[in-house]
C-alpha positions as CSV (number, residue, x, y, z in Angstrom):
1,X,0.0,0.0,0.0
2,X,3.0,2.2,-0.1
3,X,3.8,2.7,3.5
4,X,6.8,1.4,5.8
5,X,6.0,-0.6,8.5
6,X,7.8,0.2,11.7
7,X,9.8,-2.9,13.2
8,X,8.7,-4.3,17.0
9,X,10.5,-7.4,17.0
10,X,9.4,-8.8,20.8
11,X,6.3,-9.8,21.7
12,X,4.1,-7.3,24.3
13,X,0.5,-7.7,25.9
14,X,-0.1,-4.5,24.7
15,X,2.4,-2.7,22.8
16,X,2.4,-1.8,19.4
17,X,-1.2,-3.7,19.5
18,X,-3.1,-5.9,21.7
19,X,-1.5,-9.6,21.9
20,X,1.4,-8.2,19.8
21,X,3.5,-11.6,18.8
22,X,6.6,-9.7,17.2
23,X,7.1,-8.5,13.7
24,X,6.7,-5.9,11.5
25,X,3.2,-2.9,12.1
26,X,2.2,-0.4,9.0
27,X,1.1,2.8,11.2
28,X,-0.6,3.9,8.8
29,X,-3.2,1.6,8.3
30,X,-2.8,-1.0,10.7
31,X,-1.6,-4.1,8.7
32,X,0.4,-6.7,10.6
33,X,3.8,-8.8,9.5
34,X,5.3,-11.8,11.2
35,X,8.6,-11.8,11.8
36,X,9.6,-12.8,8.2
37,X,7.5,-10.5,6.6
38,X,4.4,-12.2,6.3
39,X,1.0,-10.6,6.5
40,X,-1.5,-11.2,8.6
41,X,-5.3,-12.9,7.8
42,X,-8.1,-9.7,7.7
43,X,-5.7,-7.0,7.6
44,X,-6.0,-3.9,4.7
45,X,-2.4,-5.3,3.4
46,X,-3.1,-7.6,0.3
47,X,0.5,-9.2,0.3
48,X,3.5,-10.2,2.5
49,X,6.5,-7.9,2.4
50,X,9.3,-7.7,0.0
51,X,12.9,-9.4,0.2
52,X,14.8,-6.4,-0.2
53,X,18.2,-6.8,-2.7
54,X,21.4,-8.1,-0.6
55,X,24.8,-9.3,-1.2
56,X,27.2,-11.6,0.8
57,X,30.1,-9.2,1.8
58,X,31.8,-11.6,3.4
59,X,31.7,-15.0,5.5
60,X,29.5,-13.2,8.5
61,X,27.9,-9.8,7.0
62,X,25.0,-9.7,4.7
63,X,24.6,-5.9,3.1
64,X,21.3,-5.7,2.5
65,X,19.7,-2.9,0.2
66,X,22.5,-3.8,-2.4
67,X,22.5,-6.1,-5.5
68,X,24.7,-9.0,-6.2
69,X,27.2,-8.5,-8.5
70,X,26.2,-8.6,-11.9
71,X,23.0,-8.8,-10.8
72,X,19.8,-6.1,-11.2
73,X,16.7,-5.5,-8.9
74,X,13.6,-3.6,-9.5
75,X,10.9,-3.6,-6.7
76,X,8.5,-3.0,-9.9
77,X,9.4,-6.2,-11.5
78,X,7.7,-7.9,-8.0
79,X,4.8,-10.2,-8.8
80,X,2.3,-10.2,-5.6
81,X,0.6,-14.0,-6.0
């Protein structure tokens, strides 16, 4: 829908939301995401989040946000199933 949801990674009684399990909350609208970016049943999101672009750097650190060599990524190119 265009908005960034905002990160709460541990779970809370309360806080962001009411029996809040850890994941990912649009403030906008109120659509939920589990942990790996999955979205919730009856929320206003149709689809489960993106995989951002990201590259190996080395043995321990993943860049993400970057391509792969020789490699291109458009968000547009995306096809929501």
């Amino acid at each position: 829908m265009g908005c960034t949801p905002t990160f709460y990674p541990l779970p809370h009684a309360s806080d962001p939301a009411p029996d809040w399990p850890g994941g990912y909350l649009c403030p906008c609208h109120g659509s939920r995401y589990d942990l790996a970016g999955r979205v919730f049943k009856d929320v206003p999101a149709p689809y489960n989040l993106p995989v951002p672009p990201y590259r190996f750097v080395g043995d321990t650190t993943i860049r993400i946000g970057e391509n792969p060599g020789n490699a291109k990524f458009d968000f547009n190119a995306i096809l929501q199933i």
